[in-house]
One Martini backbone bead per residue (centre of mass of N, CA, C, O) as a GRO file, in nm:
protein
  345
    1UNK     BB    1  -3.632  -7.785   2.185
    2UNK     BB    2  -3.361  -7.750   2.342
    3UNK     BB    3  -3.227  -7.469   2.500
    4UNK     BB    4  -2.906  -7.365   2.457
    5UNK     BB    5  -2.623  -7.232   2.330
    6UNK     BB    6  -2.641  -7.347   2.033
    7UNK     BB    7  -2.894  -7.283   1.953
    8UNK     BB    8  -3.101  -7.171   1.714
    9UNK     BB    9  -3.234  -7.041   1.510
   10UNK     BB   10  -3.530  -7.079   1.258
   11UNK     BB   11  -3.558  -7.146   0.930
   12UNK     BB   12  -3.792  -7.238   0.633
   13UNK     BB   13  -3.750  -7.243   0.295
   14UNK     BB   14  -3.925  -7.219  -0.037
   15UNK     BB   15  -3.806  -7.138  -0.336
   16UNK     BB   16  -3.850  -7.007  -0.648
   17UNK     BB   17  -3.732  -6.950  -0.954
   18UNK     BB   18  -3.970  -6.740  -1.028
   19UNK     BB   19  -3.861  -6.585  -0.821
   20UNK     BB   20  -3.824  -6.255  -0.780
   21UNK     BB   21  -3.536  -6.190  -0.601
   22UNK     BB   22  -3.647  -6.113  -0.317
   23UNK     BB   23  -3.680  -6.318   0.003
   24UNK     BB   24  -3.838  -6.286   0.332
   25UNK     BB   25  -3.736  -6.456   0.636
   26UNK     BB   26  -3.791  -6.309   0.928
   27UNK     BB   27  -3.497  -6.271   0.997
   28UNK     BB   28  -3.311  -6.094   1.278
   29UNK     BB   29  -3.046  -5.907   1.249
   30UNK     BB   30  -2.690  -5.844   1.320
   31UNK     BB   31  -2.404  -5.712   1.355
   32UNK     BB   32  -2.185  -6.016   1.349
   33UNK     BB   33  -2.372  -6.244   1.311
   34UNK     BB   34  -2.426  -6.581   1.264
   35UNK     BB   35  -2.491  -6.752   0.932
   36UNK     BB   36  -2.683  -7.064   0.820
   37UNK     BB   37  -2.672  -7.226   0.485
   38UNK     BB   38  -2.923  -7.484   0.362
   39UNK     BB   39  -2.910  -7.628   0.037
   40UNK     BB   40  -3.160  -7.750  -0.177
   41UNK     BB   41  -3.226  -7.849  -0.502
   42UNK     BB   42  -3.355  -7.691  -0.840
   43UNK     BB   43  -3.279  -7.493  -1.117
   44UNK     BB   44  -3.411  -7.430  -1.433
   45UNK     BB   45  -3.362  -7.309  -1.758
   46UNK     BB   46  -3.529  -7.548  -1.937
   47UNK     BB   47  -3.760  -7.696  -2.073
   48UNK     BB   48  -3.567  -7.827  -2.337
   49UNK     BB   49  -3.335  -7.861  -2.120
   50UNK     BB   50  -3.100  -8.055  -1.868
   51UNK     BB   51  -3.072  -7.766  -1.699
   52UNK     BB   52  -2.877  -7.653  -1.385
   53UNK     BB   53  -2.923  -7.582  -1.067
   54UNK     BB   54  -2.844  -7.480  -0.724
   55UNK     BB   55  -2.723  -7.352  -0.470
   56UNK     BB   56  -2.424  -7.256  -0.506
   57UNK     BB   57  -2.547  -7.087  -0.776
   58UNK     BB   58  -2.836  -6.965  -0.630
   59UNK     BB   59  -2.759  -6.899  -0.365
   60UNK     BB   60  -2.856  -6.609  -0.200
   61UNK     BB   61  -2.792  -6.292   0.040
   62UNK     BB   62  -2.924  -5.994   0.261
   63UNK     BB   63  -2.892  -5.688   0.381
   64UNK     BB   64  -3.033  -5.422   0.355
   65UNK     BB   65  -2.755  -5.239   0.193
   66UNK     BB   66  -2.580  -5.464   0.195
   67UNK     BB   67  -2.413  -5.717   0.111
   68UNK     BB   68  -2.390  -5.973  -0.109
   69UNK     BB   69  -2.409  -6.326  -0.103
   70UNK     BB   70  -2.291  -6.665  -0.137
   71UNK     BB   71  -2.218  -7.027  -0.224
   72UNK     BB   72  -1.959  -7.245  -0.209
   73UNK     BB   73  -2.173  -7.399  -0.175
   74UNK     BB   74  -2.457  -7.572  -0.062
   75UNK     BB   75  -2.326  -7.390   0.176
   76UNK     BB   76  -2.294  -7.137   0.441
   77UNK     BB   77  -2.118  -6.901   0.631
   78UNK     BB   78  -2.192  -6.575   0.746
   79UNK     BB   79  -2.175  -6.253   0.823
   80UNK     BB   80  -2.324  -5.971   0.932
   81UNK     BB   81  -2.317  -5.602   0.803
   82UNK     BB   82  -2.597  -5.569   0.915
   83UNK     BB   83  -2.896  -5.434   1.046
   84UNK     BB   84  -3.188  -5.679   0.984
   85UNK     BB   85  -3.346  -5.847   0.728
   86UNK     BB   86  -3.306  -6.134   0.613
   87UNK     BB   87  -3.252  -6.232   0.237
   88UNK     BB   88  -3.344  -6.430  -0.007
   89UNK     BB   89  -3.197  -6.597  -0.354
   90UNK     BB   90  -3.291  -6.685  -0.694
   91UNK     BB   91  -3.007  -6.658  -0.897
   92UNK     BB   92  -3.063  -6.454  -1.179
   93UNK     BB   93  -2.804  -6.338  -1.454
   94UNK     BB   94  -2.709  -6.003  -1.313
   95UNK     BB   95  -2.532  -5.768  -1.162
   96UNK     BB   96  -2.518  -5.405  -1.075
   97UNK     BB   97  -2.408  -5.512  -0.801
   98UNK     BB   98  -2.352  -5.535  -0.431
   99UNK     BB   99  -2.703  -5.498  -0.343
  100UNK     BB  100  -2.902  -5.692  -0.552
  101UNK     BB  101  -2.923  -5.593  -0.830
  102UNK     BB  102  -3.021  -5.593  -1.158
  103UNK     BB  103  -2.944  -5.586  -1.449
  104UNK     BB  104  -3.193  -5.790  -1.611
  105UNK     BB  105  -3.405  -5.828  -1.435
  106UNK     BB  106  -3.675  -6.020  -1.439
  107UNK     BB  107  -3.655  -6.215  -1.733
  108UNK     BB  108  -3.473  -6.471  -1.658
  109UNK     BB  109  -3.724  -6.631  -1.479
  110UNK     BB  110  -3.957  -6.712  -1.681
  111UNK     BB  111  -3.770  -6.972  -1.775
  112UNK     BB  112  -3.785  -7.095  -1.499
  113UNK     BB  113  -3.784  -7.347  -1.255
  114UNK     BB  114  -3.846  -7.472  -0.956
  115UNK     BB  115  -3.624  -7.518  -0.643
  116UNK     BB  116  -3.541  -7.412  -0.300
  117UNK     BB  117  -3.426  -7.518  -0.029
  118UNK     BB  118  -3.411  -7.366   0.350
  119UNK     BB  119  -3.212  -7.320   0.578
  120UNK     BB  120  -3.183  -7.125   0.894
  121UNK     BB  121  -2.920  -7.007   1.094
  122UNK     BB  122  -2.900  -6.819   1.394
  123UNK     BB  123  -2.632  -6.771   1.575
  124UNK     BB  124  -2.528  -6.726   1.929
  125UNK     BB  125  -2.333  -6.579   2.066
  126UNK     BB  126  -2.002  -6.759   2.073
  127UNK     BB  127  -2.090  -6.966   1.846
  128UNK     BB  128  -1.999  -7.240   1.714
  129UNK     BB  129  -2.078  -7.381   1.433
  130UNK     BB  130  -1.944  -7.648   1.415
  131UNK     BB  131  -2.066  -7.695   1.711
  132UNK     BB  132  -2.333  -7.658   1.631
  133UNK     BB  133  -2.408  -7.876   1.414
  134UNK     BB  134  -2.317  -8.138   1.556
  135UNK     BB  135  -2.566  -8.045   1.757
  136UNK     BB  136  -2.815  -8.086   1.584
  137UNK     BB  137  -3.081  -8.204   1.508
  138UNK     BB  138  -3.234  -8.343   1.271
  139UNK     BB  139  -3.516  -8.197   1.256
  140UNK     BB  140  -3.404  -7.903   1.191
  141UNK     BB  141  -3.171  -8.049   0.978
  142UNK     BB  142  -2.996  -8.149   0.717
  143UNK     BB  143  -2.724  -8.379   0.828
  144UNK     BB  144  -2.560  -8.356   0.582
  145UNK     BB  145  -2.535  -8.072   0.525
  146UNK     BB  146  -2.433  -8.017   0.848
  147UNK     BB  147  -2.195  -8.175   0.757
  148UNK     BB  148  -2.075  -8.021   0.550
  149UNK     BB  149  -2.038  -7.763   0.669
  150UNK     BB  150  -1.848  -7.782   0.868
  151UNK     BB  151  -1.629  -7.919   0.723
  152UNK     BB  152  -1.568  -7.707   0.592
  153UNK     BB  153  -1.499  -7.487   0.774
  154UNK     BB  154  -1.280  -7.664   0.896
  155UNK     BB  155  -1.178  -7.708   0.558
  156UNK     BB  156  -1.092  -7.449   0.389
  157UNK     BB  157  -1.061  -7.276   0.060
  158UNK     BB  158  -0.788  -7.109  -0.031
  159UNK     BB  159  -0.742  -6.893  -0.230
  160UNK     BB  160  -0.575  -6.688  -0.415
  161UNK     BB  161  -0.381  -6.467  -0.419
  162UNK     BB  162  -0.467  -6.176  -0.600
  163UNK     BB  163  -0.766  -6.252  -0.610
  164UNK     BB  164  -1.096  -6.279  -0.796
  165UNK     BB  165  -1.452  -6.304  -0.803
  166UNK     BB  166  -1.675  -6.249  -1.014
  167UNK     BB  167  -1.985  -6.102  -0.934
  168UNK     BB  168  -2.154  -6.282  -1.162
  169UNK     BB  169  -2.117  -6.543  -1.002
  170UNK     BB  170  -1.926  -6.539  -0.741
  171UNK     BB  171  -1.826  -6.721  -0.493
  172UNK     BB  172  -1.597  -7.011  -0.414
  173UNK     BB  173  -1.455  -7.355  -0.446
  174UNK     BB  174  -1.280  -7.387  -0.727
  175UNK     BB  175  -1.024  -7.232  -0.628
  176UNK     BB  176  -0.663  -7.263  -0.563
  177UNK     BB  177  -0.411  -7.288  -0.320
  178UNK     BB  178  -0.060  -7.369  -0.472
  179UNK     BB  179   0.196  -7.624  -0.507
  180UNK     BB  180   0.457  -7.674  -0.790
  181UNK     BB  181   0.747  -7.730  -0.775
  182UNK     BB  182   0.783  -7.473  -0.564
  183UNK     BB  183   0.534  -7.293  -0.744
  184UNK     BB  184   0.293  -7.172  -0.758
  185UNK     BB  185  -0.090  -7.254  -0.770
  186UNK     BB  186  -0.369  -7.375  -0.941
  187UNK     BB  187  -0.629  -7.492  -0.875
  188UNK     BB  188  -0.910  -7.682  -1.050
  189UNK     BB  189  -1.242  -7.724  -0.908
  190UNK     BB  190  -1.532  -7.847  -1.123
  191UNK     BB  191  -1.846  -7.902  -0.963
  192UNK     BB  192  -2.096  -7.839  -1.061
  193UNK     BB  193  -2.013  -7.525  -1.182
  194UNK     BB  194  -1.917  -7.145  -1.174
  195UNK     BB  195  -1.617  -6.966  -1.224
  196UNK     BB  196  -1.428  -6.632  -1.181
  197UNK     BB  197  -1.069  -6.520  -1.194
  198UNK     BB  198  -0.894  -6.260  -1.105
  199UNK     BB  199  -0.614  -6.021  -1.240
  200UNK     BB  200  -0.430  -5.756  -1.226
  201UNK     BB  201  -0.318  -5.566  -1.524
  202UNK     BB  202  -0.066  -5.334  -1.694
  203UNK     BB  203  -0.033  -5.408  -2.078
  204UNK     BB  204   0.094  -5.344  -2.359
  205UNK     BB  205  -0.065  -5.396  -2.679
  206UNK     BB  206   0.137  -5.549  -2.919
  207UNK     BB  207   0.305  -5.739  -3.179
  208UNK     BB  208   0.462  -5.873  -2.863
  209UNK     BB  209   0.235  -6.003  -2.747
  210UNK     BB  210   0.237  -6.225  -2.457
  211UNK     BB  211   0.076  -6.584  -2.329
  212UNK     BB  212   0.174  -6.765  -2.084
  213UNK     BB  213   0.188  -7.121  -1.984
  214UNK     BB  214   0.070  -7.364  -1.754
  215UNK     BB  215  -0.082  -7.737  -1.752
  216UNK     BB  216  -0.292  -7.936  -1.601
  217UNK     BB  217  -0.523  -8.172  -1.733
  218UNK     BB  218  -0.732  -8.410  -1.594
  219UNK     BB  219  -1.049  -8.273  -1.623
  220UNK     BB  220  -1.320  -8.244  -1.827
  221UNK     BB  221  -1.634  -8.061  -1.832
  222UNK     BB  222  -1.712  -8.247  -2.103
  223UNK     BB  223  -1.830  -8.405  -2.427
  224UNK     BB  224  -1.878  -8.165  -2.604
  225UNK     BB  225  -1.924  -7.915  -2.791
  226UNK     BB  226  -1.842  -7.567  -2.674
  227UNK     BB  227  -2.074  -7.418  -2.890
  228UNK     BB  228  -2.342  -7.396  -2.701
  229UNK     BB  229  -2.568  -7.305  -2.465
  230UNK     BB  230  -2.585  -7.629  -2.351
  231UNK     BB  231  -2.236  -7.707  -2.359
  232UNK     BB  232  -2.064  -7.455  -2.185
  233UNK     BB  233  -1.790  -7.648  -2.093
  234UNK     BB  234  -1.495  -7.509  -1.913
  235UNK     BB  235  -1.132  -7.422  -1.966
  236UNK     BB  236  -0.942  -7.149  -1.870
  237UNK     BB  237  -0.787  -6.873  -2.006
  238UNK     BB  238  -0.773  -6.472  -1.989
  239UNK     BB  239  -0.793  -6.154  -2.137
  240UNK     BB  240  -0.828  -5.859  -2.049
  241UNK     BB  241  -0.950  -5.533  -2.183
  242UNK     BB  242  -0.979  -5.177  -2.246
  243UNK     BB  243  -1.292  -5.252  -2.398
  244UNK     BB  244  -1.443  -5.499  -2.216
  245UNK     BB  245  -1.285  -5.754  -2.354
  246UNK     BB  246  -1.241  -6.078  -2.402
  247UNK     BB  247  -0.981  -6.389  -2.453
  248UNK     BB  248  -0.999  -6.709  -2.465
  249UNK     BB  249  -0.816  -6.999  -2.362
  250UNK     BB  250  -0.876  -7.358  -2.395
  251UNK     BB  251  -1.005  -7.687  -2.365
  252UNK     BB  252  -1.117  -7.939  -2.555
  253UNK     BB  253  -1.323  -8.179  -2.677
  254UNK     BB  254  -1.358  -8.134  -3.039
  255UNK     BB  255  -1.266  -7.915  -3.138
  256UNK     BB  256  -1.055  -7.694  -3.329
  257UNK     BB  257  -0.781  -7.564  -3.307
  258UNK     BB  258  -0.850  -7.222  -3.347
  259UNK     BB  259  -1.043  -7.238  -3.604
  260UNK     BB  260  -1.292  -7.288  -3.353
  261UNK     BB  261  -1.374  -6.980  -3.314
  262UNK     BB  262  -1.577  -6.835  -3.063
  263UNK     BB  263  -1.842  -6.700  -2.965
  264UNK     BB  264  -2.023  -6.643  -2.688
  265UNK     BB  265  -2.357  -6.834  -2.643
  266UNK     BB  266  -2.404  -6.664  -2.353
  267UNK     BB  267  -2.632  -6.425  -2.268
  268UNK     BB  268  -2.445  -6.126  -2.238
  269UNK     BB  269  -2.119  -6.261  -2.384
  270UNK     BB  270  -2.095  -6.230  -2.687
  271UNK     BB  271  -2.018  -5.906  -2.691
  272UNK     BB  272  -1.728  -5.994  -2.512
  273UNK     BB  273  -1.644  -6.350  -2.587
  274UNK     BB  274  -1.392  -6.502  -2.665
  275UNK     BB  275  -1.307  -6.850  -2.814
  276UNK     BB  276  -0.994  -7.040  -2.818
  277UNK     BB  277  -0.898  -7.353  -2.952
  278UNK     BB  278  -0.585  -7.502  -2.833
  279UNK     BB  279  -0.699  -7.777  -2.802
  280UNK     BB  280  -0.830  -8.121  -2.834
  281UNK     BB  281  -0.899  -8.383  -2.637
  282UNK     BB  282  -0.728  -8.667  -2.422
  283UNK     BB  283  -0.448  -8.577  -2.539
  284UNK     BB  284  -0.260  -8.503  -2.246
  285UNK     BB  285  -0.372  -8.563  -2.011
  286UNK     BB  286  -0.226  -8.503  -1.699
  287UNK     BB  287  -0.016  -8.319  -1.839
  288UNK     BB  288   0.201  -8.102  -1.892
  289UNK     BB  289   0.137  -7.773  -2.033
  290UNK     BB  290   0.301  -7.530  -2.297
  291UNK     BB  291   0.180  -7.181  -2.371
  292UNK     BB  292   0.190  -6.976  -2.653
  293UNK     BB  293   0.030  -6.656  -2.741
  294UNK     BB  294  -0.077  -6.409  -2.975
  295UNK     BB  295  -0.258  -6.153  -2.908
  296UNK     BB  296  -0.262  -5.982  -3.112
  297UNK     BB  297  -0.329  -6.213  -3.345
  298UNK     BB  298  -0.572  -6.288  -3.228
  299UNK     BB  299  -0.736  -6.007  -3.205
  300UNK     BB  300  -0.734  -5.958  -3.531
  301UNK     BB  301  -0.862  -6.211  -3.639
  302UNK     BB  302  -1.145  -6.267  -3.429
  303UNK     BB  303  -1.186  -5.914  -3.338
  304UNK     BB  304  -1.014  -5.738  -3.464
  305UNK     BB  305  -0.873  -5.430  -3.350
  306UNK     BB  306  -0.685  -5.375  -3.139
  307UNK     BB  307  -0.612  -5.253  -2.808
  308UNK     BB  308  -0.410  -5.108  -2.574
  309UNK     BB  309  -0.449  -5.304  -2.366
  310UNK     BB  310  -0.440  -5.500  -2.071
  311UNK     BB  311  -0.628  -5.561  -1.698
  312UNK     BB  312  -0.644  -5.895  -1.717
  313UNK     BB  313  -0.688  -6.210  -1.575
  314UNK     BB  314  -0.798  -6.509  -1.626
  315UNK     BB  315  -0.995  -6.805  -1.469
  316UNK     BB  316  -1.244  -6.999  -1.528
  317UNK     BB  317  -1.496  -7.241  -1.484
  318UNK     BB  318  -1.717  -7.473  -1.648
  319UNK     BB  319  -1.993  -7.769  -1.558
  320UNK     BB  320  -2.356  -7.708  -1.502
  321UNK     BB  321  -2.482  -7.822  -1.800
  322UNK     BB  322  -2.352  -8.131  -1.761
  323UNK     BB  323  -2.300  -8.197  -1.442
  324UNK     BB  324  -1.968  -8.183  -1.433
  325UNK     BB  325  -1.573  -8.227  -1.451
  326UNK     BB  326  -1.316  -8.015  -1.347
  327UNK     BB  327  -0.976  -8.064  -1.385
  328UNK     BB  328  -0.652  -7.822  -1.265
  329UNK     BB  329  -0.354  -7.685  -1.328
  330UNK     BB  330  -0.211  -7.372  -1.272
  331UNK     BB  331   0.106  -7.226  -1.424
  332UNK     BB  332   0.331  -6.974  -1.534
  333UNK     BB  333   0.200  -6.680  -1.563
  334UNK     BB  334   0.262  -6.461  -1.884
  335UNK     BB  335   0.355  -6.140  -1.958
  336UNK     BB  336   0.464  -6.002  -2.299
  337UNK     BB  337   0.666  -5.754  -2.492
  338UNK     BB  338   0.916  -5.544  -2.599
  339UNK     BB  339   0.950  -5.411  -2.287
  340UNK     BB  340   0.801  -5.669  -2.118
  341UNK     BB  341   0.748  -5.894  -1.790
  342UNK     BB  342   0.490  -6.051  -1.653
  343UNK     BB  343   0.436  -6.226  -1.335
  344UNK     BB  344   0.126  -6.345  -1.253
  345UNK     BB  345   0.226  -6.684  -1.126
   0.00000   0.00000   0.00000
C-alpha cells in the first residue's frame, strides 16, 4: 500500500469469545493518537438457545492503566489516554471498575462460542479519520465498516444532558437528546443492543411518593414475555434507591400489567432488579402515553419495607436476545412526595 499523510497503522485480530478477557494487539498507542475498530462476527452466549451480540455489544479495548472504551456500533474511533500498547477484549460479564478488571472473572466466558474479527487502525497524527476511511483501500479494511465508522463520525448521536451510561453496558448509540413539542426529549432506538442511562436525584421516599412520564412507543424490541433469561428484550424507566436496588416500569409484550411484576431472570441482576409491566400488548403504540405509579406502594408490594431515598432514575433497552428494534420517545419525567417536587427531564 502507497504511504500517504493517511495512511494508518493496521492489525487484524480475531478474538475468540472464550477467551479471558484481554488480548495484546501488538499496536503501541501514544496518549492523544486516535484509534479506530472496526468489528464483525458474533459472540454465542448458550449452546442451546440462539442469542448472542456482536462488535457494538461486546468489543472493548484499553491502554493498560488508562481507562476502558466500547463500541457505541460495531465500529468506533477513540483517543487514547495513555501510551502503551492497545488491548482489546470480548467483553462478558461485569466490571468491577473502569480499567478492565471483571467482576465476574472468567467463568462467563467457559459458555459462550463464536469470535470477533476486528482491523485496527492507529492515524497519524493530523489526519482527519473521516477522511482517513474514505480514503482506505478495500484491502485494508472492510468497505462497509469502514463506511459506517465515517458516517458515523460525520453525524455522531448526542446523548442527553446530564445522563450517563451505566458502565456494566458501556456506552451506546441508543439514547438520543430530542425535543418534542418545545421539551426537552429521550428518544430511544434500541436495534440489537443493550444500554442504560441514568441521571442522579435525591428525594426522600414516602407513601406519597410518585414517578410520572410521558412516553410514545413505536416499537416493542420483543414479541414473547420478558420474565425468562432468553426472552428479556424490553423498553423501561426505573427509580434506583439507596439500597443499591432499583425498580423498572415496562412495556411489556404479553405480561398482565402490575400482577405480572418479576424479578430480573438475568444473572447477577436478580437480587437487584424487579421489574413491572405497567402496559401490555400492541394497544396504545405510536401514541403518547401519560404514566404515574406509586413507587412506595409498588416497593412495599412486591419488594419489600421500602428504603430512605430515590438515588437516580434510569432509562433501560434492551433488544439483543431476540436480535430486535425497539423505538420510543420519553418526555416530562417527575419525581414527587408531599414535600418536593423534581422535574427530571
Amino acid at each position: 500500500m502507497t504511504r500517504s499523510t493517511t495512511a494508518p497503522e493496521v492489525v487484524h485480530l480475531v478474538l475468540p469469545g472464550n477467551r479471558p478477557p484481554w488480548t495484546r494487539t501488538g499496536l503501541t498507542v501514544r496518549r492523544g493518537d486516535r484509534v479506530t475498530l472496526l468489528g464483525s462476527g458474533f459472540v454465542r452466549w448458550s449452546d442451546a438457545h440462539d442469542v448472542g451480540a456482536g462488535a457494538k455489544f461486546h468489543l472493548w479495548g484499553r491502554v493498560p492503566g488508562g481507562a476502558t472504551f466500547g463500541c457505541t456500533q460495531d465500529t468506533t474511533t477513540v483517543v487514547a489516554d495513555r501510551d502503551g500498547e492497545l488491548e482489546l477484549c470480548v467483553y462478558m460479564g461485569a466490571w468491577a471498575d473502569r480499567y478492565g478488571t471483571l467482576a465476574t472473572g472468567d467463568a462467563p466466558y467457559r459458555r459462550t462460542s463464536g469470535a470477533l474479527q476486528v482491523t485496527v487502525l492507529r492515524w497519524p497524527e493530523g489526519t482527519d479519520p473521516v477522511a482517513g476511511l474514505a480514503a482506505l483501500d478495500a484491502g485494508v479494511a472492510d468497505p462497509v465498516l469502514a463506511a459506517a465508522e465515517s458516517d458515523r463520525l460525520a453525524d455522531p448521536v448526542v446523548p442527553p444532558p446530564g445522563w450517563e451510561y451505566l458502565q456494566a453496558f458501556g456506552p451506546g448509540d441508543i439514547y438520543r437528546h430530542a425535543r418534542c413539542d418545545g421539551r426537552p426529549a429521550i428518544d430511544v432506538v434500541c436495534d440489537n443492543d443493550a444500554g442504560i442511562i441514568r441521571t442522579d436525584v435525591d428525594l426522600a421516599l414516602d407513601p406519597d411518593t410518585t414517578i410520572e412520564w410521558t412516553w410514545r412507543v413505536d416499537a416493542l424490541p420483543g414479541t414473547s414475555a420478558e420474565n425468562t433469561t432468553w426472552t428479556h428484550d424490553y423498553l423501561s424507566i426505573a427509580a434506583e434507591f439507596d439500597s443499591g436496588r432499583d425498580l423498572t416500569w415496562f412495556w411489556s409484550s404479553a405480561l398482565r400489567p402490575v400482577e405480572d411484576t418479576f424479578a430480573c431472570p438475568v444473572r447477577g441482576w436478580r437480587d437487584r432488579e424487579t421489574h413491572m409491566p405497567v402496559r401490555s400488548g400492541t394497544s396504545g403504540l405510536g401514541t403518547p402515553c401519560r404514566e404515574s405509579r406509586d413507587v412506595y406502594a409498588d416497593h412495599l408490594r412486591f419488594m419489600g419495607p421500602p428504603p430512605g431515598r430515590i438515588v437516580r432514575v434510569w432509562l433501560i433497552a434492551v433488544s439483543h436476545f431476540g436480535r430486535g428494534l425497539g423505538r420510543a420517545t420519553f418526555t416530562d419525567i417527575a419525581l414527587r412526595n408531599r414535600e418536593r417536587r423534581i422535574q427530571v427531564l
